[in-house]
VOGU-3710 file (C-alpha; in Angstrom, 3 decimals, decimal comma):
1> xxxxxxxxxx> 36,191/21,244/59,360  34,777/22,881/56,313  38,731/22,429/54,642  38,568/18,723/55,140  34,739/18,461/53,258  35,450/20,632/50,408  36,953/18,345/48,569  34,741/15,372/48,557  32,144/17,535/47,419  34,201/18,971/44,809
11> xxxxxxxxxx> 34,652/15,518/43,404  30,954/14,346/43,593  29,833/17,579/41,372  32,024/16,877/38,752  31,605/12,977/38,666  27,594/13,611/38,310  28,091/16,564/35,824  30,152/13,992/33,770  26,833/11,473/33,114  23,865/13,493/33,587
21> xxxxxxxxxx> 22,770/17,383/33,923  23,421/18,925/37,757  20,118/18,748/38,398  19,077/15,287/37,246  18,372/12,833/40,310  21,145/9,902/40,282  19,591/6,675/38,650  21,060/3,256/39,276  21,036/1,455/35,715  18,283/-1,517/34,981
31> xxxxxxxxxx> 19,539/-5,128/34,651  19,004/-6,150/31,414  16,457/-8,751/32,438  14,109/-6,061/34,091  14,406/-3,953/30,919  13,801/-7,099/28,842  11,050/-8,054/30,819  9,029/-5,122/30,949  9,259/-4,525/27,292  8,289/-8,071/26,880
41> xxxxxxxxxx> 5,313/-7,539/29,322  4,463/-4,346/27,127  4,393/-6,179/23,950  2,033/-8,940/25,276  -0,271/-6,874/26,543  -0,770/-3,356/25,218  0,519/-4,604/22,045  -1,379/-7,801/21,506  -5,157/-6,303/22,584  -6,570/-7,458/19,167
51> xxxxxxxxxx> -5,429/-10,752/19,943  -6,759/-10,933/23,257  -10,008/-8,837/22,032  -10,450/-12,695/19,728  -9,735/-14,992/22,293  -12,002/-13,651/24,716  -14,867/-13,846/21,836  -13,774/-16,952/21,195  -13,965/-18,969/24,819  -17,195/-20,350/25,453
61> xxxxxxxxxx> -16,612/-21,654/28,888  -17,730/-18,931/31,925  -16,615/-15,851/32,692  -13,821/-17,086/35,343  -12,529/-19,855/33,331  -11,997/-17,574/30,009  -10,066/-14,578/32,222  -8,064/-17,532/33,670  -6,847/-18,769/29,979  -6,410/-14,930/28,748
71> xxxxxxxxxx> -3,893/-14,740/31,907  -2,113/-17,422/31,321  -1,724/-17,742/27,931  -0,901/-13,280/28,319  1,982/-15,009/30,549  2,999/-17,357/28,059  3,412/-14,757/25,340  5,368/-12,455/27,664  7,473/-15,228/28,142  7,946/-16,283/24,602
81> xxxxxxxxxx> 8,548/-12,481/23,770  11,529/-12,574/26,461  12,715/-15,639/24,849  13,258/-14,146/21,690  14,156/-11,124/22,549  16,914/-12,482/25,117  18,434/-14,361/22,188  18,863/-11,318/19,825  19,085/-8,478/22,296  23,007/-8,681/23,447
91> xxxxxxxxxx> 24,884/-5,697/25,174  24,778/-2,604/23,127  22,066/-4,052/20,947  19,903/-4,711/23,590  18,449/-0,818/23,462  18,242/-1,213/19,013  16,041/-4,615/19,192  14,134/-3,467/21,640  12,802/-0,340/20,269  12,562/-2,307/16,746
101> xxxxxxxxxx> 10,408/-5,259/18,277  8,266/-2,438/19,732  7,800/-0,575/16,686  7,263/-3,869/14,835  4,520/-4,695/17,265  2,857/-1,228/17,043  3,030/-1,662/13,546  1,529/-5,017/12,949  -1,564/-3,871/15,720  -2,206/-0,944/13,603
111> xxxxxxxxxx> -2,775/-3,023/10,646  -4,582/-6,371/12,053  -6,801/-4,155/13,633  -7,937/-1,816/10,669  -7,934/-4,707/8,109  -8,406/-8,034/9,898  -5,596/-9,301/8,484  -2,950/-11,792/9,702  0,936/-11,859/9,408  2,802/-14,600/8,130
121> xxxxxxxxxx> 5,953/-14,841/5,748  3,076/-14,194/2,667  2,066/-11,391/4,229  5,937/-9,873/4,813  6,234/-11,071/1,127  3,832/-8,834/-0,124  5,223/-5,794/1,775  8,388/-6,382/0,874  6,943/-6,301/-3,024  4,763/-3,247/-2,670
131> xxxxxxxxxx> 5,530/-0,518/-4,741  4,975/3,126/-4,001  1,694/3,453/-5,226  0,132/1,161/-3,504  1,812/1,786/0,061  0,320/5,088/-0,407  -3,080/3,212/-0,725  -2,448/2,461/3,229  -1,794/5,567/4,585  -4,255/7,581/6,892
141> xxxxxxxxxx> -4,736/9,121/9,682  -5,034/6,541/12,147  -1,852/5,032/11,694  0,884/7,316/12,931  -1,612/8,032/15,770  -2,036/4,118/16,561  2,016/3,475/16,443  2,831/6,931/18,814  0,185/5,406/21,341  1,427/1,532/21,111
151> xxxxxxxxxx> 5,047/2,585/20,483  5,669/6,125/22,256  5,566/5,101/25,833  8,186/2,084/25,675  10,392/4,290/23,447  10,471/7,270/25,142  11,389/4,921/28,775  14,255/3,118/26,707  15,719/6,117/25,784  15,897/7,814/29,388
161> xxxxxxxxxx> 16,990/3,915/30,735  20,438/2,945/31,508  21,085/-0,202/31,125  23,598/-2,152/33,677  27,151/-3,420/31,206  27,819/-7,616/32,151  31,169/-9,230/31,237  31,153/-11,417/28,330  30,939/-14,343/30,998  27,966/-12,903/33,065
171> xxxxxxxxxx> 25,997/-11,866/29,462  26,172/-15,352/28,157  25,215/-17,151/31,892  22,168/-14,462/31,602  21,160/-14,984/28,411  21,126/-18,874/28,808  19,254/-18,169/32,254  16,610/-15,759/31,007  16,174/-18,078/27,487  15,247/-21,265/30,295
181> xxxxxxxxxx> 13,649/-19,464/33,155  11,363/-18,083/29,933  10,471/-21,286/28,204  9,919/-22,481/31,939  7,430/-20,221/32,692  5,579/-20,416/28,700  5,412/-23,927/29,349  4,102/-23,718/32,635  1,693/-21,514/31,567  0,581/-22,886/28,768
191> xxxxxxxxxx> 0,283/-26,368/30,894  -2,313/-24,796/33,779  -4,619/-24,400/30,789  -3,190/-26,713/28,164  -7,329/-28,369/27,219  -8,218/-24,916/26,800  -5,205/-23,790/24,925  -4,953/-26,837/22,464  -8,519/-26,449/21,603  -8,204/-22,767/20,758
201> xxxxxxxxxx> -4,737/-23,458/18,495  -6,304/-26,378/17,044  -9,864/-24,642/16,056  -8,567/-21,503/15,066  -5,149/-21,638/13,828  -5,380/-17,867/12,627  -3,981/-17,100/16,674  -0,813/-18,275/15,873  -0,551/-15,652/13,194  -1,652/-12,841/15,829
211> xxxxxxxxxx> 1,022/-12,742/18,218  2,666/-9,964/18,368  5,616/-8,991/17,351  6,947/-12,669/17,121  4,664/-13,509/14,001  6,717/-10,363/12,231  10,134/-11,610/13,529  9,243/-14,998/12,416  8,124/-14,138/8,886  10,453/-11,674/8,663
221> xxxxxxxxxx> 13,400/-14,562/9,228  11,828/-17,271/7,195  11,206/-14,472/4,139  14,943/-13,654/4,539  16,058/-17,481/4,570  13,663/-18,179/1,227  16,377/-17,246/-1,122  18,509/-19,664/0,386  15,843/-22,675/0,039  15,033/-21,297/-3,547
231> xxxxxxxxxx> 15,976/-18,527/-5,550  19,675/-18,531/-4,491  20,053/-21,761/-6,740  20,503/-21,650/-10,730  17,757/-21,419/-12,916  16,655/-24,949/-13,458  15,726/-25,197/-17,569  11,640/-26,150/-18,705  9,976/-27,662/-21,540  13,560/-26,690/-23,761
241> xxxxxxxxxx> 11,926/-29,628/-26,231  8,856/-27,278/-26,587  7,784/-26,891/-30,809  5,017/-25,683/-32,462  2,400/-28,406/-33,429  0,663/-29,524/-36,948  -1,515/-25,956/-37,014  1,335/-23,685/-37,545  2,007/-25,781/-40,270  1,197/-23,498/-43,846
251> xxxxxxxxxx> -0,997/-20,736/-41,499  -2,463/-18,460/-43,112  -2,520/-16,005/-40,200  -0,914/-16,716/-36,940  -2,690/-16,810/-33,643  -2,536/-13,444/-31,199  -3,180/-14,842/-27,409  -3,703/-12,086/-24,459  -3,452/-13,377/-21,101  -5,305/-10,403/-18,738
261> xxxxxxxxxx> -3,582/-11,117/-15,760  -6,753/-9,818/-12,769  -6,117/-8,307/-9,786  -8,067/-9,546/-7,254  -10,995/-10,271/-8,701  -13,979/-12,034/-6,529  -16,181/-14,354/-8,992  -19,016/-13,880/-7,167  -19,122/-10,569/-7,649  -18,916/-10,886/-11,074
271> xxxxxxxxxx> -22,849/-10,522/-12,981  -21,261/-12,722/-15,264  -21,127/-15,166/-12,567  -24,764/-14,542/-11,736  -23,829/-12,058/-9,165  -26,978/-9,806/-8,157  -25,739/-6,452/-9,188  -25,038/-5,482/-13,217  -21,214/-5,175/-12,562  -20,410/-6,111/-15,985
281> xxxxxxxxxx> -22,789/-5,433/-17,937  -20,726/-4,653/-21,090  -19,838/-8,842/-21,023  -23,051/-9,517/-19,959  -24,555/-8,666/-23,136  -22,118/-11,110/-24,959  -23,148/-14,594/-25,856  -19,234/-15,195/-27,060  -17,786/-15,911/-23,781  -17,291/-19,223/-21,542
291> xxxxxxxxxx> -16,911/-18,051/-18,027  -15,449/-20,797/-15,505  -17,853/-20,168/-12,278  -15,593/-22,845/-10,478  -12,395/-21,393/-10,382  -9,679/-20,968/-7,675  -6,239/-19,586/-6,909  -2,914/-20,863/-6,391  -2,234/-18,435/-3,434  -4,167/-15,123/-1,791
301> xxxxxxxxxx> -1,828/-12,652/-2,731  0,410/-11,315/-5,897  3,520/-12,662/-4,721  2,470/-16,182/-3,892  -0,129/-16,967/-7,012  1,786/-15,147/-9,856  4,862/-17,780/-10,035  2,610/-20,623/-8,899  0,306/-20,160/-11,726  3,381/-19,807/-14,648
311> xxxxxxxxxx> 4,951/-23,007/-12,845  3,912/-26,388/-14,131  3,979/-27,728/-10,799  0,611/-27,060/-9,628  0,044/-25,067/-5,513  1,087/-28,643/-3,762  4,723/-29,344/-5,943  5,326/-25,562/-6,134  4,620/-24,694/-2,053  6,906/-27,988/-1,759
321> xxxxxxxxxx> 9,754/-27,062/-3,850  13,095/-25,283/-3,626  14,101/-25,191/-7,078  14,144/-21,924/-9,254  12,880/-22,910/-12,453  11,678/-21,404/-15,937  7,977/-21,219/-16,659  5,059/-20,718/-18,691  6,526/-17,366/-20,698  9,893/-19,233/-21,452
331> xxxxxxxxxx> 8,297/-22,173/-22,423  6,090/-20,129/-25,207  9,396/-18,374/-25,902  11,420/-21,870/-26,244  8,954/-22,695/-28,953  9,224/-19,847/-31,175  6,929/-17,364/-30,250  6,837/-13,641/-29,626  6,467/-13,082/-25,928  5,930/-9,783/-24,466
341> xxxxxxxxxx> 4,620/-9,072/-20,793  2,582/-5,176/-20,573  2,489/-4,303/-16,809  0,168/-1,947/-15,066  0,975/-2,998/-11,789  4,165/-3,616/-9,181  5,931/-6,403/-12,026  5,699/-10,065/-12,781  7,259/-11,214/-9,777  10,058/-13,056/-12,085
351> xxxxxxxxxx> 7,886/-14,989/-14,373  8,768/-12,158/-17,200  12,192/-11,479/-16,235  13,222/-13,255/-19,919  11,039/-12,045/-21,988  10,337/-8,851/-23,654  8,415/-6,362/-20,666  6,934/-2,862/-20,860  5,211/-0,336/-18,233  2,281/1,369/-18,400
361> xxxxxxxxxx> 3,106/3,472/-15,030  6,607/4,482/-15,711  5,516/7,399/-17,211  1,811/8,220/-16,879  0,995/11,246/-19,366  -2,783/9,802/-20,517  -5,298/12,775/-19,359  -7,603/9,700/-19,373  -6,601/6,703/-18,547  -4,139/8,547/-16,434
371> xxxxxxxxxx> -6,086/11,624/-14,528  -3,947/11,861/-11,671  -0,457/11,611/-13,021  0,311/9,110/-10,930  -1,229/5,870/-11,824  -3,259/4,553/-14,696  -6,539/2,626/-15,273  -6,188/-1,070/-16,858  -7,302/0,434/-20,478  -3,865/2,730/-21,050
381> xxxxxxxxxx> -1,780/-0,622/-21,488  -4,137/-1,021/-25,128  -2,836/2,742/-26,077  0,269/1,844/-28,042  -0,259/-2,292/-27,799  -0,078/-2,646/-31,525  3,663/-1,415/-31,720  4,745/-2,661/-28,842  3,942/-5,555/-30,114  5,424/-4,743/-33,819
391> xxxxxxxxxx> 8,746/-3,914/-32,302  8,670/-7,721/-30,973  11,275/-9,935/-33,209  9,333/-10,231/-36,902  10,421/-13,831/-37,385  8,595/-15,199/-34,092  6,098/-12,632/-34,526  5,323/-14,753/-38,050  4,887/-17,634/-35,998  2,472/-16,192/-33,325
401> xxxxxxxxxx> 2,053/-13,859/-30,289  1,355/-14,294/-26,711  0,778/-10,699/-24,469  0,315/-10,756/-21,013  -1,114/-7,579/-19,895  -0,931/-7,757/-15,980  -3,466/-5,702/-13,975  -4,135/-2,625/-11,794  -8,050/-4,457/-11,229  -9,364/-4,117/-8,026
411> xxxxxxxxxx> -6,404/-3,582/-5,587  -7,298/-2,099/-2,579  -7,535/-0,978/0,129  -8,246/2,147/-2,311  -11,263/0,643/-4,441  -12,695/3,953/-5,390  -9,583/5,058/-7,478  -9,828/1,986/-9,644  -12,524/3,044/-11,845  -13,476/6,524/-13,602
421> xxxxxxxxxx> -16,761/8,979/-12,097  -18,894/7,219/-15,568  -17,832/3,935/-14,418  -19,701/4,388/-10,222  -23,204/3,112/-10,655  -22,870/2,071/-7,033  -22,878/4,519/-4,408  -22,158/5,901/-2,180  -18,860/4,271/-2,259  -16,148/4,209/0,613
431> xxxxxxxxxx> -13,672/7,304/-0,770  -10,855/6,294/1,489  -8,316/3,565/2,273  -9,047/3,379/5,772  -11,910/1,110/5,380  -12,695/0,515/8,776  -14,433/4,731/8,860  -16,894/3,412/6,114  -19,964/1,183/6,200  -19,368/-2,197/4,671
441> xxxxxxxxxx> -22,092/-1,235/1,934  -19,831/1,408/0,685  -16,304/-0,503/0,822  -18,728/-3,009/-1,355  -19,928/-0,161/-3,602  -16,606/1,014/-4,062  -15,014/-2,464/-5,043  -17,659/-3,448/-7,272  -17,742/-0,197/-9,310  -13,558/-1,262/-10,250
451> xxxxxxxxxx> -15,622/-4,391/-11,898  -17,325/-2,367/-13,536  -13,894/-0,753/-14,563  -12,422/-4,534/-15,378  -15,841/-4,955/-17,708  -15,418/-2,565/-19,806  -11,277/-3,097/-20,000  -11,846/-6,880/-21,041  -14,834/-6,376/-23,665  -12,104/-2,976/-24,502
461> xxxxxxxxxx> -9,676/-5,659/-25,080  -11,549/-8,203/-26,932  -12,705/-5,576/-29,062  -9,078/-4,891/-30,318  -8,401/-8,472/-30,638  -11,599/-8,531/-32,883  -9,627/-5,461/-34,969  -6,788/-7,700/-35,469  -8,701/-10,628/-37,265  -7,507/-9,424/-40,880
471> xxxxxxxxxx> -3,521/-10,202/-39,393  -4,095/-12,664/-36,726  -6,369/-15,460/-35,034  -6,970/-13,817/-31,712  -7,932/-14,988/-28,485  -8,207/-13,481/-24,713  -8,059/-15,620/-21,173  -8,866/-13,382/-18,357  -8,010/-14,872/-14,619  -7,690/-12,883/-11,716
481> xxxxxxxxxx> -4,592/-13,969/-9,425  -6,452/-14,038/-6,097  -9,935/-12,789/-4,652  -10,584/-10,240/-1,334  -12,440/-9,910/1,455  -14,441/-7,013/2,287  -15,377/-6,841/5,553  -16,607/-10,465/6,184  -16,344/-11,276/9,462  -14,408/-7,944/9,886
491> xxxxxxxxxx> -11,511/-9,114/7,181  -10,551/-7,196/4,999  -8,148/-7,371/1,691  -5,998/-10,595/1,108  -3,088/-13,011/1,841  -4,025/-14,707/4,542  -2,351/-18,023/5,003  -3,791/-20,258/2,281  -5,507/-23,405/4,689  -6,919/-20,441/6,852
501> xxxxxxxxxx> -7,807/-17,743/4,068  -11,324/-17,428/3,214  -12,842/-18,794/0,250  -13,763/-15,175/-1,426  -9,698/-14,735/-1,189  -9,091/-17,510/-3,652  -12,750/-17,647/-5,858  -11,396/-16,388/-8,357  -13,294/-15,428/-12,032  -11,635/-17,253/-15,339
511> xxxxxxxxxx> -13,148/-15,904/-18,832  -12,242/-16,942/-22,247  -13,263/-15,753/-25,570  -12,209/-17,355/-28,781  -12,393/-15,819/-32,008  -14,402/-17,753/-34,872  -11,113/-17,975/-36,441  -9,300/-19,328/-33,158  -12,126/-21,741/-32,695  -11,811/-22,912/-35,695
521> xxxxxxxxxx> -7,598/-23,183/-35,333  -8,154/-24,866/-32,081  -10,689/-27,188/-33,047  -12,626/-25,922/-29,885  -15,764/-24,066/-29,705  -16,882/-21,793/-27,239  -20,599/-23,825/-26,892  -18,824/-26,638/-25,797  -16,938/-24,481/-23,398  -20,001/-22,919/-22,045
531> xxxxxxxxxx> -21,119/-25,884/-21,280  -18,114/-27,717/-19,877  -16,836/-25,054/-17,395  -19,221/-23,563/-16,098  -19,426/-25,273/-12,642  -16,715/-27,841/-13,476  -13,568/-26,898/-10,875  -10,776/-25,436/-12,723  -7,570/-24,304/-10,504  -4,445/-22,165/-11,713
541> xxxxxxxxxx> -3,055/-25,959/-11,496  -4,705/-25,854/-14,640  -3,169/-22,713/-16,370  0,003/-23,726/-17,927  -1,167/-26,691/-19,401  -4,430/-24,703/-20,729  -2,063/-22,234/-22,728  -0,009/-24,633/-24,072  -2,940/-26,603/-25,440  -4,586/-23,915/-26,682
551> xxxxxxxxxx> -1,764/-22,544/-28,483  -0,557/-26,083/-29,582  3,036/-26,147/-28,347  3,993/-29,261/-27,746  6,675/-30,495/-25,100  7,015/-33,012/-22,416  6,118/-30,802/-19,549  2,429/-30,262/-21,123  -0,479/-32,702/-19,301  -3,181/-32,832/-20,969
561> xxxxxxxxxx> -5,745/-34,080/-17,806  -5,354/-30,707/-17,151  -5,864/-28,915/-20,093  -8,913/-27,113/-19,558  -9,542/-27,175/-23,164  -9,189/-30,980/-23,777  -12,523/-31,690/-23,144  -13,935/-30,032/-26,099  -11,234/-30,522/-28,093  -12,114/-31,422/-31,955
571> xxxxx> -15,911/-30,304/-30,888  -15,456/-27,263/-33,499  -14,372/-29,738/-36,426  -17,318/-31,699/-35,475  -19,876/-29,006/-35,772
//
């Protein structure tokens, strides 16, 4: 008897030492539908709490009646999530999109929950353009913590998971099952509570932008397909007719423009704006300066209001269009004049990509402007302007300059490293990025002390424009690209979706200061300006056409209805 067993059990040792350790207890494998449905369970609801933390705020109705929609529309997500995932997650992918919509998921929590922020394809945008610097800005503590609590668990059970192999013919009558049976059950779901659920999507549109992870995978695909809709197409020509108009004609000097490109600026924290606190008290004390109270962006982030404000097309025709065209810079170029774009931030987002470009932060060696090594305050990009500008071609130079200088400002979440120890009137001031640790007072403190840092860069900058007025007719327009929020309604930062974004994301503040001699070139004086702007509405619809008026180029892309300037145009010759 014991001849005849030996063998068997011979057989069975070395079959289990073949797939797993001796000691490990045999596991049958999952079906891919119970692996895909558990994840898909995880992610909608350990992964979605700060979305289901809203709705439950948000449901008036009793107690029973709001835990009823929470279930059901918890169910519907699931079953969305399943969806998705069933249509991406084949065979030997399966375990690789998994763990990525997990980590996606853990990640998006981590940072709608410290920042109150939503994620759509501006948001992915923005990542996607972030440079080094100011990822760093979003680092702490928190967040590894957050994504080994959110993500951990579901990883860890993937990896010790086997997952049951299906036939090509078995894997697609699955998938097609599971992508039914799920829309099945989201619709049914959805349709035990649909007057509830309507309401909620209709009143507060910002829930779309919450579910997790399929607002990442969705932004993530439609940033990835952009190129295809736009920039994958040649670069359409603009205003090619452009020329210089009758005041070039026998100058004596030729006119020096700067264009301070803000980073997210609020007006109304502005003193100049009649903001409560003295956060610029440096162009307070000016009476030179026509500040436009009424202003407002063409997007809520970098990436989205940067090209919309160099297009001619105004936020409507540029959200609407496909076509990769030239703008503002090539236009001034296209004319005859010098061009030259002076970053201090993460780059021009194309608008300078013809034109002559420097860096301020490729090399940071100013013990000043500069005190960590690593980035720079807004004034370092005036060290050196003059021959940056000299090494700019001599004959355009003749004709006249434009300089953009683009911008460190008030990017956050790391507010208190925008401005220097002399330039912190207002404390105490939140010292770290993780906002959420500090009271809302200090994350205010900190942001308005980097206006204070912006006041004393633009009267710094006007004050070398004034230094130029033996060579030049000088000019500066200062407009921030988009505002923040700082803890309203527990929001912080920007680029929320543009129809659901707050209005202190796209307030923005729009200065101008014209030299006498500029005033005089332009025919415009800053009185009338004063007057004129200061609660009139001005958007960065508004922008192009203002620079090309002001500097008098003439081509058939320029409107003047909305040249900002037109109005008191001829008011100086007058006077």
């Amino acid at each position: 008897m014991p001849d005849i067993l030996q063998p068997p059990l011979r057989v069975i040792t070395a079959a289990r030492t073949e797939s797993e350790p001796a000691f490990a207890p045999a596991r049958r494998p999952w079906h891919p539908a119970a692996v895909i449905g558990l994840v898909s369970l995880w992610l909608a609801t350990v992964c979605n709490v700060h979305l289901w933390k809203i709705v439950l705020g948000l449901h008036e109705s009793g107690a029973l009646r709001a835990w009823g929609f929470l279930l059901m529309f918890m169910v519907a997500v699931a079953a969305a999530n399943a969806a998705v995932l069933g249509l991406l997650a084949w065979g030997r992918l399966l375990k690789p999109v998994l763990g990525m919509a997990v980590l996606a998921a853990a990640f998006g929590t981590y940072f709608m929950m410290a920042y109150g922020i939503v994620i759509d394809t501006g948001m992915v945008t923005n990542v996607l353009q972030t440079d080094p610097r100011e990822a760093a800005d979003l680092l702490d503590w928190r967040m590894p913590l957050t994504i080994v609590a959110l993500a951990g668990p579901p990883l860890w059970w993937l990896a010790r998971t086997r997952v049951k192999p299906l036939g090509v013919a078995r894997q697609i009558a699955f998938h097609g099952l599971l992508l039914l049976g799920s829309i099945a059950l989201a619709a049914g779901s959805v349709f035990l509570v649909f007057q509830d659920f309507s309401s909620a999507m209709r009143n507060h549109t910002q829930l779309r932008y919450l579910i997790n992870p399929l607002n990442s995978i969705y932004a993530v695909g439609n940033a990835a397909a952009r190129p295809l809709r736009r920039d994958a197409g040649p670069l359409m020509p603009l205003g090619r007719d452009a020329r210089l108009g009758a005041s070039y004609a026998g100058q004596g000097q030729p006119p020096l423009l700067v264009l301070v490109l803000g980073e997210t600026g609020r007006s109304g924290n502005f003193g100049l704006n009649g903001y409560g606190r003295p956060t610029t008290p440096e162009l307070s004390a000016r009476n030179d300066l026509a500040s436009a109270r009424n202003a407002w962006s063409c997007g809520t982030s970098t990436a989205a209001s940067v090209p919309c404000m160099f297009s001619n097309l105004g936020r409507t025709a540029y959200e609407a269009s496909h076509i990769r065209s030239e703008g503002l810079l090539d236009v001034l170029q296209h004319a005859g004049l010098a061009v030259l774009w002076v970053d201090n931030q993460s780059g021009c987002k194309g608008v300078c990509d013809r034109v002559a470009e420097a860096s301020t932060s490729a090399k940071p060696d100013d013990p000043h402007w500069c005190a960590d090594g690593k980035e720079c305050l807004d004034d370092v990009m005036l060290k050196g302007l003059d021959a940056r500008i000299a090494a700019l071609p001599a004959d355009q130079r003749a004709r006249g300059t434009v300089v953009v200088l683009h911008q460190m400002g008030s990017h956050g979440p790391a507010y208190f490293k925008r401005s220097l120890p002399s330039q912190k009137p207002f404390q105490p001031e939140c010292r770290t990025s993780a906002l959420q640790e500090c009271q809302r007072q200090e994350v205010v403190n900190a942001y308005d002390n980097s206006i204070v840092s912006t006041d004393h860069f633009l009267n710094a900058t006007i004050q070398w424009l004034a230094a130029q007025s033996g060579t030049a007719q000088t000019a500066m327009m200062y407009v921030a690209d988009h505002g923040e929020s700082l803890g309203e309604n527990n929001i912080y930062l920007h680029g929320m979706p543009y129809a659901i974004a707050p209005d202190v994301q796209k307030h923005v503040p729009w200065i101008t200061w014209l030299s006498p001699a500029m005033q005089s070139r332009t025919r415009t004086a800053t009185a009338c300006l004063q007057k004129d702007l200061g609660e009139r509405r001005l958007s960065h619809d508004n922008y192009f056409h203002s620079i090309l008026g002001l500097m008098d180029v003439q081509t058939s892309v320029y409107e003047a209805s909305k040249d900002m300037f037109a109005t008191c145009r001829g008011v100086a010759a007058a006077g």
